[in-house]
Z-matrix of the N, CA and C atoms (Angstrom, degrees):
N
C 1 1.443
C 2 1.528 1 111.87
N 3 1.564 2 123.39 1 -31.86
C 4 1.394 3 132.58 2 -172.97
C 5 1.499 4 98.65 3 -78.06
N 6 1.109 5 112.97 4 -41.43
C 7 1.675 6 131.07 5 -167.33
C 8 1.807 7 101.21 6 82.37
N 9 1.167 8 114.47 7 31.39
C 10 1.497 9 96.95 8 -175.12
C 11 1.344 10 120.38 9 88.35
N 12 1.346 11 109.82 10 33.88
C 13 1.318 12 131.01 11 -169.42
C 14 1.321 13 108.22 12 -116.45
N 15 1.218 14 139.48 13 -22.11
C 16 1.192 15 147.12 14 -150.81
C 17 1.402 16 101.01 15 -142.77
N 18 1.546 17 116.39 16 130.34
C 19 1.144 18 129.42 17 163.87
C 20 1.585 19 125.51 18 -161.53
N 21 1.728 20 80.00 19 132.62
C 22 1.817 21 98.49 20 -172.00
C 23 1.330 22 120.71 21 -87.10
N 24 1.317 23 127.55 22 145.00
C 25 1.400 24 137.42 23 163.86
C 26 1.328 25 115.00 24 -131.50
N 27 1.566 26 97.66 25 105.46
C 28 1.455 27 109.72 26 -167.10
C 29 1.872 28 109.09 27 -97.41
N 30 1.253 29 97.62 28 155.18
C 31 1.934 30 104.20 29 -165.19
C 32 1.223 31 83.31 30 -69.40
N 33 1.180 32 92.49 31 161.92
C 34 1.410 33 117.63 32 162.11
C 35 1.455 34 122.18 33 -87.13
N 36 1.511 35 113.11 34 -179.06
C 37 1.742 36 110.76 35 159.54
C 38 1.331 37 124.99 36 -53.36
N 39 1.404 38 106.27 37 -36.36
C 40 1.609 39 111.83 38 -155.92
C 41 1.370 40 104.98 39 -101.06
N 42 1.690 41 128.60 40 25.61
C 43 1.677 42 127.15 41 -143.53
C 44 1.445 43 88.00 42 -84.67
N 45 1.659 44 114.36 43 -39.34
C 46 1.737 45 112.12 44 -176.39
C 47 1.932 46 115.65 45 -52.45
N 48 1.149 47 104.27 46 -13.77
C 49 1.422 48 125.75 47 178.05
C 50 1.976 49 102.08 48 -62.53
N 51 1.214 50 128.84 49 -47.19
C 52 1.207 51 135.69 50 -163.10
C 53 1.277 52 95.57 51 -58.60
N 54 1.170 53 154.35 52 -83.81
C 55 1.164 54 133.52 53 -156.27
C 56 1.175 55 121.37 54 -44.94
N 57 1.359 56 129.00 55 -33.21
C 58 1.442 57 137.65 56 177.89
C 59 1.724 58 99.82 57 -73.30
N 60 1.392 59 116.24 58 -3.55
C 61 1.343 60 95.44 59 -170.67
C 62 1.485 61 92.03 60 -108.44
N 63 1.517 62 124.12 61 -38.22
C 64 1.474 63 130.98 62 169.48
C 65 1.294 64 122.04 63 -32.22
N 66 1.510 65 112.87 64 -40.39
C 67 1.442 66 130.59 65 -159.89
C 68 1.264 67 92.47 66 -65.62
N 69 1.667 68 131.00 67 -36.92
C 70 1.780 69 119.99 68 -171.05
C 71 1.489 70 103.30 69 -96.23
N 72 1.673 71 125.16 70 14.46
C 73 1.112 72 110.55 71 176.91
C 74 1.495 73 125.80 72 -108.67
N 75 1.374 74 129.79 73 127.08
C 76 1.225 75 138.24 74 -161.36
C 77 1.847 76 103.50 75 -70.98
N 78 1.344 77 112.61 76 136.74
C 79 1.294 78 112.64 77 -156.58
C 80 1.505 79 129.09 78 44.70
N 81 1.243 80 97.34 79 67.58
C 82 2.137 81 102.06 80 -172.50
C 83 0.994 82 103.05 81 -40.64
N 84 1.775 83 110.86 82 -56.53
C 85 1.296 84 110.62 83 -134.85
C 86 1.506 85 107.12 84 -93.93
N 87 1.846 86 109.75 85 33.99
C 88 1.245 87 89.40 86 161.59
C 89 1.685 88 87.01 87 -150.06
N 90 1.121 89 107.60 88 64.26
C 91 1.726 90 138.51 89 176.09
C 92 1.514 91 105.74 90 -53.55
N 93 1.771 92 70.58 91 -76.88
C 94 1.694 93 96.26 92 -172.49
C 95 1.640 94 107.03 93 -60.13
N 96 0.910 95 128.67 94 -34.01
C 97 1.349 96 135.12 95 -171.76
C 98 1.322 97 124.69 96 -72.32
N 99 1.402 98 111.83 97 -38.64
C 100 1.457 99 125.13 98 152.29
C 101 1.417 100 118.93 99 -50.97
N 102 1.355 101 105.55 100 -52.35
C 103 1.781 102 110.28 101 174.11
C 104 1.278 103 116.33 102 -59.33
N 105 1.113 104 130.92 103 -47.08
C 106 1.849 105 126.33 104 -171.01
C 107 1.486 106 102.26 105 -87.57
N 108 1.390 107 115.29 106 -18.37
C 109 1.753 108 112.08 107 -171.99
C 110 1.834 109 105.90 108 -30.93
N 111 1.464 110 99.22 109 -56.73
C 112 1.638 111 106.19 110 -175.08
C 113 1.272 112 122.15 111 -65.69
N 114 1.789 113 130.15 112 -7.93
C 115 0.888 114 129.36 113 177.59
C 116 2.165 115 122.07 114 -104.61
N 117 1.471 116 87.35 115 -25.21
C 118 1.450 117 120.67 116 -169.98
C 119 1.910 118 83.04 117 -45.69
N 120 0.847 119 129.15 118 -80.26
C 121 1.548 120 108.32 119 -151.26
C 122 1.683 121 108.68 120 -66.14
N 123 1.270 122 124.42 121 29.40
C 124 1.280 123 116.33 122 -177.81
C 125 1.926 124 89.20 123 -112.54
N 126 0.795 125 138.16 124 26.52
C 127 1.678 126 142.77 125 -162.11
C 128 1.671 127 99.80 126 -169.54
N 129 1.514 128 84.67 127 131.82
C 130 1.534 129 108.72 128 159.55
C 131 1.626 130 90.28 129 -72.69
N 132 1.355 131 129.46 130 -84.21
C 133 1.267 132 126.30 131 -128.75
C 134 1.751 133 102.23 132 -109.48
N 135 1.088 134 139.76 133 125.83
C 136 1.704 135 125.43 134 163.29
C 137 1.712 136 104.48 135 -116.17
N 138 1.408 137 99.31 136 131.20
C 139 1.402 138 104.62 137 -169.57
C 140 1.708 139 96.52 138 -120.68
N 141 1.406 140 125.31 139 124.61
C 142 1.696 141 139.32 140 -173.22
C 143 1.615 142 91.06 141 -98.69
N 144 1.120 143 107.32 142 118.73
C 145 1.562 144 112.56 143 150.68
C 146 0.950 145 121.81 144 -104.70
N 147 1.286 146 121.77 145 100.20
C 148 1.734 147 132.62 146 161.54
C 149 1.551 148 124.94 147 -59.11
N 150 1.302 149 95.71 148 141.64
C 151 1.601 150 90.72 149 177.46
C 152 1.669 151 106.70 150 -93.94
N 153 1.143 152 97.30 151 156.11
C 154 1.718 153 101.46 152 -173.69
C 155 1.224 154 126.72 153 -49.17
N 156 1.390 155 113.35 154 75.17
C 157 1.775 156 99.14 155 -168.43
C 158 1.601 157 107.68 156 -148.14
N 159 0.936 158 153.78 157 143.75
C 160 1.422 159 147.61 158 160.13
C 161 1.662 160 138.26 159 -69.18
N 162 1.422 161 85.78 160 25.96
C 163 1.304 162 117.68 161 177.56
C 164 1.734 163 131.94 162 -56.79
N 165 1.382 164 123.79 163 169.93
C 166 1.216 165 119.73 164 154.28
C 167 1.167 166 138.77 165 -36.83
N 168 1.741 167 95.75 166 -45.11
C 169 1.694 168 122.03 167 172.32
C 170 1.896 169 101.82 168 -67.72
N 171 0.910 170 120.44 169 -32.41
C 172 1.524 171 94.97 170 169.97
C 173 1.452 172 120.06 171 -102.44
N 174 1.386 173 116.76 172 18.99
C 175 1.180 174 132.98 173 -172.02
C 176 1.574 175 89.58 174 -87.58
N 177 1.466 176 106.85 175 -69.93
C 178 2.106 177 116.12 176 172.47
C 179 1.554 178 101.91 177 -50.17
N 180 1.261 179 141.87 178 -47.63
C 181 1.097 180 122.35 179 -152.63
C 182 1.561 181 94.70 180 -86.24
N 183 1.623 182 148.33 181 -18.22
C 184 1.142 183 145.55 182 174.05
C 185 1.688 184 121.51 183 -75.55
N 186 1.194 185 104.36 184 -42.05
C 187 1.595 186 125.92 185 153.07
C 188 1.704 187 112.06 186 -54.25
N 189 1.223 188 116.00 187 -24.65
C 190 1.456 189 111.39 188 -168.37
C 191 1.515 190 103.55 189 -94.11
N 192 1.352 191 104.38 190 -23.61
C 193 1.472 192 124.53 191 -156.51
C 194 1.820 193 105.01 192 -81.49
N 195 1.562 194 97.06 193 -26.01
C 196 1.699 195 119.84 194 -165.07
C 197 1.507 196 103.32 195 -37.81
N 198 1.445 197 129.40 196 167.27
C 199 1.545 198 136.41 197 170.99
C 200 1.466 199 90.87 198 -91.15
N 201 1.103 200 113.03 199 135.90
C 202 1.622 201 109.50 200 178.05
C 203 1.791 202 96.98 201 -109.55
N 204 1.512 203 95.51 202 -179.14
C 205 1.313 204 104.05 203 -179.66
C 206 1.917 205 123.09 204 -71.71
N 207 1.914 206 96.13 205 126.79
C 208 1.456 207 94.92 206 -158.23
C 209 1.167 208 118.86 207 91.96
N 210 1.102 209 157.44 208 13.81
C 211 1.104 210 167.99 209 -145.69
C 212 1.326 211 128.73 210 -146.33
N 213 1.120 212 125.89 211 86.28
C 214 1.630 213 154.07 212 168.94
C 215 1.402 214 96.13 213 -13.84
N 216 1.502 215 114.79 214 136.42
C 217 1.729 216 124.39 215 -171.18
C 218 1.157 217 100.65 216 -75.69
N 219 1.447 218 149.04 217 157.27
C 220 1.628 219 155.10 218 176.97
C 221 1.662 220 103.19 219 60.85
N 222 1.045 221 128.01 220 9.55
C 223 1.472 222 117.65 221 158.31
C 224 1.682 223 120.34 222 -62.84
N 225 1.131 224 102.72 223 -49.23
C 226 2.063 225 119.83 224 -173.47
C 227 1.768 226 85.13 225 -123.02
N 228 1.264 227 90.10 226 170.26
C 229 1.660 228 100.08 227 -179.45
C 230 1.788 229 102.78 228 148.66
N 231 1.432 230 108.48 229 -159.57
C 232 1.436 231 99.36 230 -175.09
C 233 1.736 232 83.79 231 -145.98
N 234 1.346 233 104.92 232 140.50
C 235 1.754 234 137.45 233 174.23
C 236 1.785 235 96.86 234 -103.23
N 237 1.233 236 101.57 235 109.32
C 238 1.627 237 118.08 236 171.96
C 239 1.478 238 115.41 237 -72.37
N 240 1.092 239 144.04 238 61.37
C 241 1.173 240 128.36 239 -160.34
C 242 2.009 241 120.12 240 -64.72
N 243 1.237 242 140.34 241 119.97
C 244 1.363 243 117.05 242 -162.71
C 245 1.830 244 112.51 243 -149.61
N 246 1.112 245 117.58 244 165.14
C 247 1.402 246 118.55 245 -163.45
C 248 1.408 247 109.97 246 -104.42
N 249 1.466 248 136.98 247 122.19
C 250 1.230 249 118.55 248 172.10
C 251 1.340 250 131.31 249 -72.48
N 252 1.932 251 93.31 250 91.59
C 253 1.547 252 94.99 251 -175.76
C 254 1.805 253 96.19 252 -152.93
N 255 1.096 254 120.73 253 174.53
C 256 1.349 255 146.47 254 175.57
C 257 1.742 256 104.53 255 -41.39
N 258 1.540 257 99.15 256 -65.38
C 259 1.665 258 106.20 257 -160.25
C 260 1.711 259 97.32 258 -89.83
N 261 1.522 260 131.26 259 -9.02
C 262 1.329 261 124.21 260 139.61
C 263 1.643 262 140.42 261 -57.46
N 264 0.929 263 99.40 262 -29.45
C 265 1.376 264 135.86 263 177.61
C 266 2.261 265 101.44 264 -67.62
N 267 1.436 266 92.02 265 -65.55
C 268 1.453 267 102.75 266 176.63
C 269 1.960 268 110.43 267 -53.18
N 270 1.341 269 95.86 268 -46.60
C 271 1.343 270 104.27 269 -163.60
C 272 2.054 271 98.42 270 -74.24
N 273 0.511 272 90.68 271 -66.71
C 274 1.737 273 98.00 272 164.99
C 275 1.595 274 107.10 273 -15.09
N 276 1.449 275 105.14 274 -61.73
C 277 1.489 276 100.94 275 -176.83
C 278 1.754 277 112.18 276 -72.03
N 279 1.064 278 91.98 277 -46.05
C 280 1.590 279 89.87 278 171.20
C 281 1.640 280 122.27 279 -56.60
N 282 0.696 281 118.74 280 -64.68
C 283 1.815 282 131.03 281 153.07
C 284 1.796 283 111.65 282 -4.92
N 285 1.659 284 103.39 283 -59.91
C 286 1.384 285 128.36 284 -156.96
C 287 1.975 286 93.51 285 -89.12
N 288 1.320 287 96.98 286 -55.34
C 289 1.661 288 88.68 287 160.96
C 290 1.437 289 128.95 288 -41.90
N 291 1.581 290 114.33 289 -49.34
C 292 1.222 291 113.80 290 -176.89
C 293 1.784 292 100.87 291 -60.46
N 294 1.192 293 104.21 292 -57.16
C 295 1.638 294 102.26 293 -178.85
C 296 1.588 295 136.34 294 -18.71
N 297 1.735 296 77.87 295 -51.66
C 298 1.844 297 94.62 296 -175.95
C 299 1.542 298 95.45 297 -87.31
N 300 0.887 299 102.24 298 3.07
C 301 2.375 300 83.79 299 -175.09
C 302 1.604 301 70.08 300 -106.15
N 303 1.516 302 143.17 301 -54.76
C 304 1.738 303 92.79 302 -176.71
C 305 1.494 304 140.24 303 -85.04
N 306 1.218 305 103.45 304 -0.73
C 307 1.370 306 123.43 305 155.28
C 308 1.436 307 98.60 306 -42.77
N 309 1.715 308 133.76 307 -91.21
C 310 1.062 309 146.23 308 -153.26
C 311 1.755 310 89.60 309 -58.01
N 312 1.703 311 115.65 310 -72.15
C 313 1.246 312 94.16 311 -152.10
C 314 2.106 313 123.33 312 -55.37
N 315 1.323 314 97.17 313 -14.22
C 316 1.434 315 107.20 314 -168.64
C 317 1.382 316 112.86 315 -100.99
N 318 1.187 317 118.46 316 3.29
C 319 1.269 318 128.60 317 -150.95
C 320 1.693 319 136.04 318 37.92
N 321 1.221 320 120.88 319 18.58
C 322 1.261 321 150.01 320 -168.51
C 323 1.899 322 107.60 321 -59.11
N 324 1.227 323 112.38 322 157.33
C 325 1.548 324 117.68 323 -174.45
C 326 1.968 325 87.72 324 -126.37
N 327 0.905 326 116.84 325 90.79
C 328 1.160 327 123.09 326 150.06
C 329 1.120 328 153.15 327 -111.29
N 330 1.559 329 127.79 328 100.41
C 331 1.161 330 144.48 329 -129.87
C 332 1.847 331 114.55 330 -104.34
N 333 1.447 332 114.55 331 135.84
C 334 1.398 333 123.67 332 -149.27
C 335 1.421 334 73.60 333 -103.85
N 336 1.725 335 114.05 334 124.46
C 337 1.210 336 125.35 335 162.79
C 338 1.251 337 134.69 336 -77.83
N 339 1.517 338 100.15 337 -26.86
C 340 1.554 339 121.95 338 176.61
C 341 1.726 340 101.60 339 151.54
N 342 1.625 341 93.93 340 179.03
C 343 1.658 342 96.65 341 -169.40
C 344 1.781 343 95.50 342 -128.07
């Protein structure tokens, strides 16, 4: 139906493993960014699914997500995905905290796509 338009890369078993692997890597938070650099102009769109955690791994995938320089507002950004419930609700704020402390500490423009 895509015609070869669409392509998935699904986690693995061991994906909860990445943060423990981030932790020895110099500039984490631009991990992920280093890795797709060589692929990035073959895609309109790259979408990171994080697993729910406040991790390293969403540390790279928020950094990856950043508006870079030149770059039209709502192009990159971050999609909150969340459950209507109490302990979604909690995690959300925490999530959105982490955001703005790397916003501030990195000086980064990172843009909330929606929730």
């Amino acid at each position: 139906r895509f015609g070869n338009r669409l392509h998935l890369l699904p986690a693995c078993t061991d994906a909860f493993l990445l943060d423990v692997r981030l932790a020895s890597v110099r500039a984490r938070e631009a991990a992920l960014e280093r890795a797709l650099r060589p692929v990035e102009a073959d895609y309109d769109i790259i979408v990171i699914d994080c697993p729910p955690s406040l991790g390293l791994s969403m540390d790279a995938a928020s950094y990856y997500g950043r508006r870079r320089d030149n770059e039209t507002t709502g192009n990159s950004g971050v999609l909150i995905v969340v459950q209507a419930e109490d302990s979604s609700a909690d995690a959300y704020g925490l999530l959105t905290s982490q955001i703005e402390d790397m916003r501030g500490d990195l000086a980064l423009d990172i843009d909330y796509l929606g929730l």
